[in-house]
C-alpha positions as CSV (number, residue, x, y, z in Angstrom):
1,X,13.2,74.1,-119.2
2,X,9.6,75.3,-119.8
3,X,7.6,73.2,-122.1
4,X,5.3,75.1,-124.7
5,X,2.9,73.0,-126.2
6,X,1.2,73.6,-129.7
7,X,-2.0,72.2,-131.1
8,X,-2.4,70.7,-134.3
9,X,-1.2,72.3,-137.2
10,X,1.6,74.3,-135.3
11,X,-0.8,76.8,-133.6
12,X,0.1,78.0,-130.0
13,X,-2.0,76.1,-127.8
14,X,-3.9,78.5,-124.9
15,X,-1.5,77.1,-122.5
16,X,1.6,77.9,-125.0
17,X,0.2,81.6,-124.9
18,X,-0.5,81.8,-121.1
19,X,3.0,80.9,-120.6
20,X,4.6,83.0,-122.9
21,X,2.7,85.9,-121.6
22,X,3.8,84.8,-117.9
23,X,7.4,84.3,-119.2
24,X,7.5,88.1,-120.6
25,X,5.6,89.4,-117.8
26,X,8.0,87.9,-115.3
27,X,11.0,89.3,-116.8
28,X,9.7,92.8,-116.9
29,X,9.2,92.5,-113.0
30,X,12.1,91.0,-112.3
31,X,14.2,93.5,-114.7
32,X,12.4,96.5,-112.8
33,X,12.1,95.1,-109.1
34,X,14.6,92.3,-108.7
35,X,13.9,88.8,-107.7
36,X,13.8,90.1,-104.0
37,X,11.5,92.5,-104.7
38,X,8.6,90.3,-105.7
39,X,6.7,88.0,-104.9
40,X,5.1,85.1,-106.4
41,X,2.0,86.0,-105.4
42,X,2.5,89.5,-106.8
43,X,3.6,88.1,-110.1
44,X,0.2,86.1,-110.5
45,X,-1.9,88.9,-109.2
46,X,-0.1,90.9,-112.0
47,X,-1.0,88.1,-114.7
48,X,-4.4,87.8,-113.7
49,X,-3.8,84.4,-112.0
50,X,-3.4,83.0,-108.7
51,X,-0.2,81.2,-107.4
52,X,-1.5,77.2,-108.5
53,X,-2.2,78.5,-112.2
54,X,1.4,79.9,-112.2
55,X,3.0,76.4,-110.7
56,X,1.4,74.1,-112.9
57,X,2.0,76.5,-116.0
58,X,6.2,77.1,-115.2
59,X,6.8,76.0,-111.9
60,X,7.8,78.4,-108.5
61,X,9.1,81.7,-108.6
62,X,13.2,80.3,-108.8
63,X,11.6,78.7,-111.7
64,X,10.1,81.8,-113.1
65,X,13.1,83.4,-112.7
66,X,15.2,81.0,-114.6
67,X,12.9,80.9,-117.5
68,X,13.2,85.0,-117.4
69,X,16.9,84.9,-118.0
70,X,16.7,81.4,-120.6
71,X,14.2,84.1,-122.5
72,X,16.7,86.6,-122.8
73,X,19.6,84.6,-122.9
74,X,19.0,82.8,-125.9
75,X,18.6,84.4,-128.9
76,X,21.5,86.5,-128.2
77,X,23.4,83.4,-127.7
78,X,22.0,82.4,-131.3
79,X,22.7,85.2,-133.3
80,X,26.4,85.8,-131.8
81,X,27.5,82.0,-132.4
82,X,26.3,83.2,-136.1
83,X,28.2,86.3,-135.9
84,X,31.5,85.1,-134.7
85,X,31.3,81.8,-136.8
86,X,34.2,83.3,-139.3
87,X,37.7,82.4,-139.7
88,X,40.2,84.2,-137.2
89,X,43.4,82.8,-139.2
90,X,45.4,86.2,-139.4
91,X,44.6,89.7,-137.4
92,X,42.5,91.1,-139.6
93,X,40.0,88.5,-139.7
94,X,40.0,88.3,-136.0
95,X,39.7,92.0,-135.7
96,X,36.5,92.4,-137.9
97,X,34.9,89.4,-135.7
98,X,35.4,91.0,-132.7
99,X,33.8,94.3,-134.3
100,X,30.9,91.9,-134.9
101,X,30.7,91.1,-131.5
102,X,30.6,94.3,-130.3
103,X,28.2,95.6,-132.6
104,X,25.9,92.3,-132.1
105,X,25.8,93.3,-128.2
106,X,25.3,97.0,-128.2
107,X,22.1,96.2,-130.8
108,X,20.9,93.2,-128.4
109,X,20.9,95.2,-125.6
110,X,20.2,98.7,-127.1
111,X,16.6,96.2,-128.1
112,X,16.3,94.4,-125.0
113,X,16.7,96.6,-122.2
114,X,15.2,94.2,-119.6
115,X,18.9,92.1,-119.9
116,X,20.6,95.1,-118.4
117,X,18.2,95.6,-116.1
118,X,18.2,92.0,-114.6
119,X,22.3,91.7,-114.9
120,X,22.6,95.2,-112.5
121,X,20.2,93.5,-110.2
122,X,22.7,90.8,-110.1
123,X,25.4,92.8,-109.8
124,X,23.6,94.0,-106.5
125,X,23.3,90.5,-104.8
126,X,20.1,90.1,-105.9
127,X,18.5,86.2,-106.1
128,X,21.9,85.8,-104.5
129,X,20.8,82.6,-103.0
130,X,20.6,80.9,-106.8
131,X,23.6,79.9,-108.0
132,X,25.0,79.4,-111.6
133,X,23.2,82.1,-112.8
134,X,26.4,83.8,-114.7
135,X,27.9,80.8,-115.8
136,X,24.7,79.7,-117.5
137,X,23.1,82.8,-118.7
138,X,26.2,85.5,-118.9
139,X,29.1,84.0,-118.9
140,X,28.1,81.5,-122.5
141,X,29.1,85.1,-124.6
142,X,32.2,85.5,-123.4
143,X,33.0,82.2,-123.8
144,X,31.8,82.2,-127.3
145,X,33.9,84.9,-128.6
146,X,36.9,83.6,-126.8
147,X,36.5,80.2,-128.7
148,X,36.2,81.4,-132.2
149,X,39.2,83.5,-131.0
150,X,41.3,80.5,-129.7
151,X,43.3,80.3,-132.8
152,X,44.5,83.8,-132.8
153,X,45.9,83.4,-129.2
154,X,47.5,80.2,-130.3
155,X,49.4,82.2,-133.2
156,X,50.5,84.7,-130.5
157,X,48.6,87.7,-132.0
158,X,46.4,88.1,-129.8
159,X,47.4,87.8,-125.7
160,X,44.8,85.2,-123.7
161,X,44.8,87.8,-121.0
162,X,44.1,91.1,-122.7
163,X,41.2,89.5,-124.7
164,X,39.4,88.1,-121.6
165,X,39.9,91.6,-120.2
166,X,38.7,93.4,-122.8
167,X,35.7,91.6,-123.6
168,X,34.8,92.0,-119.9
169,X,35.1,95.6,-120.4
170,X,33.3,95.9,-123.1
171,X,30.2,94.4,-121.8
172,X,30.8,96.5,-118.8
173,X,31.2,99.2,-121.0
174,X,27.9,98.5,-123.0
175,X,25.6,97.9,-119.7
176,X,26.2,100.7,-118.4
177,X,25.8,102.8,-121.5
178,X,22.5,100.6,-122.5
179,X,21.0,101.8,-118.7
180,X,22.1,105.4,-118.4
181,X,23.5,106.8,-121.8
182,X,25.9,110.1,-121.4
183,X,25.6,113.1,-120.1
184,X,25.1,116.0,-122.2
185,X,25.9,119.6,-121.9
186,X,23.3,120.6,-119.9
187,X,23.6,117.4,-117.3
188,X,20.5,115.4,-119.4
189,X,21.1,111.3,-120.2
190,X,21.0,111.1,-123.7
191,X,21.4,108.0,-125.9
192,X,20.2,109.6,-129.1
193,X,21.4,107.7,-132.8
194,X,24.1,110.3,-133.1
195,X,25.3,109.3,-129.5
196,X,24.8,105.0,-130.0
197,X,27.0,106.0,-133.6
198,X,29.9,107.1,-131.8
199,X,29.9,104.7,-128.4
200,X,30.0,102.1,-131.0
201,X,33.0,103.6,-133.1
202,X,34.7,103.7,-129.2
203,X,34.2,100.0,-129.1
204,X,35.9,99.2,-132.6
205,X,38.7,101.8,-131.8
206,X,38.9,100.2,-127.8
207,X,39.5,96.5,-129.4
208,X,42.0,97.8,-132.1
209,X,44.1,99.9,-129.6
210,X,43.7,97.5,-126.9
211,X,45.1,94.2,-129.0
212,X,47.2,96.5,-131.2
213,X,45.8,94.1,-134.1
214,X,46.1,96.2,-138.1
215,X,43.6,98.7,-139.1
216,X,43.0,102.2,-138.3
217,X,40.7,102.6,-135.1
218,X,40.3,106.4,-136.1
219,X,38.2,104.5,-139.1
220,X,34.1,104.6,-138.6
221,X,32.3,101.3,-139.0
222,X,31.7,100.5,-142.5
223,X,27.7,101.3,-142.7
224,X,25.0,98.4,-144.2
């Protein structure tokens, strides 16, 4: 894991800033060009440094790379284990945390485009010679949800099988809106507020017809 000093009195120390500014930089080249399709050398051109600076400030470019995805990774990570930290003991409680979820990763990755970006590459083999990479970095959301949901699968309310299916295709289902939005009428991508308002009323009404759990999917998300 990177370390990020500070100087006395809690201020970033030059270093701290250096390598945050690597760290984002890194991601947005990796996001747009895949791991393959950089090098090292091109990253520290990019940053205004040469290949040493970048080594002793994070380490080579696997190393970049994993600090990329531990960048994006993490807060979303955070605020989910917050979001599905409620009670599941009877179908309606474990229906309006699985509308959290869904609503928590549509926002994340509405706001953080470089994710989707990085997880397609994946999907396309690339950095396909580091491993782990989905069960450290992808995999920890699923897992999440299915955990806070163990209790309505014990109870028989929910099946074990349709739940790790559907939250698969709802992140799926969310990438791939997130990168190219719909098509309109006239053949234009569009992802407009009007658009994001009803993909995420699909989600709600794909988790409540999918588990059959109580509440009517035809019912719009309650608003703030």
């Amino acid at each position: 894991m990177t370390y990020v000093p500070t100087a006395p009195g809690g201020l970033m120390s030059d270093v701290a800033r250096q390598t945050e500014m690597l760290e984002e930089l890194a991601t947005r080249l990796f996001s747009a060009l895949g791991y393959d399709g950089i090098s090292i050398g091109e990253i520290a051109e990019a940053a205004g440094l040469d290949v040493a600076q970048v080594n002793n400030l994070i380490g080579d470019k696997q190393d970049l790379y994993l600090a990329a995805l531990r960048r994006l990774s993490r807060p979303s990570i955070e605020v989910l284990g917050k979001v599905v930290g409620g009670p599941t003991e009877d179908p309606e409680q474990s229906v309006l945390i699985l509308h959290r979820a869904a609503d928590h990763y549509l926002d994340f990755c509405l706001d953080n485009s470089d994710s989707v970006k990085m997880t397609f590459q994946r999907v396309l083999h690339d950095a396909g010679d580091i491993e782990d990479v989905e069960r450290k970095y992808m995999h920890p959301h699923i897992q999440l949800i299915r955990e806070a949901l163990a209790p309505a699968v014990a109870a028989g309310y929910i099946d074990e099988e349709d739940l790790l299916f559907l939250l698969w295709t709802m992140q799926w289902c969310v990438h791939s809106f997130c990168q190219g939005g719909i098509l309109d009428e006239n053949g234009a991508r569009t992802r407009t507020p009007i658009v994001v308002a009803r993909f995420r009323r699909y989600l709600h009404r794909l988790v409540d017809r999918t588990l059959t759990l109580p509440g009517d999917p035809r019912k719009p998300p309650a608003g703030p």
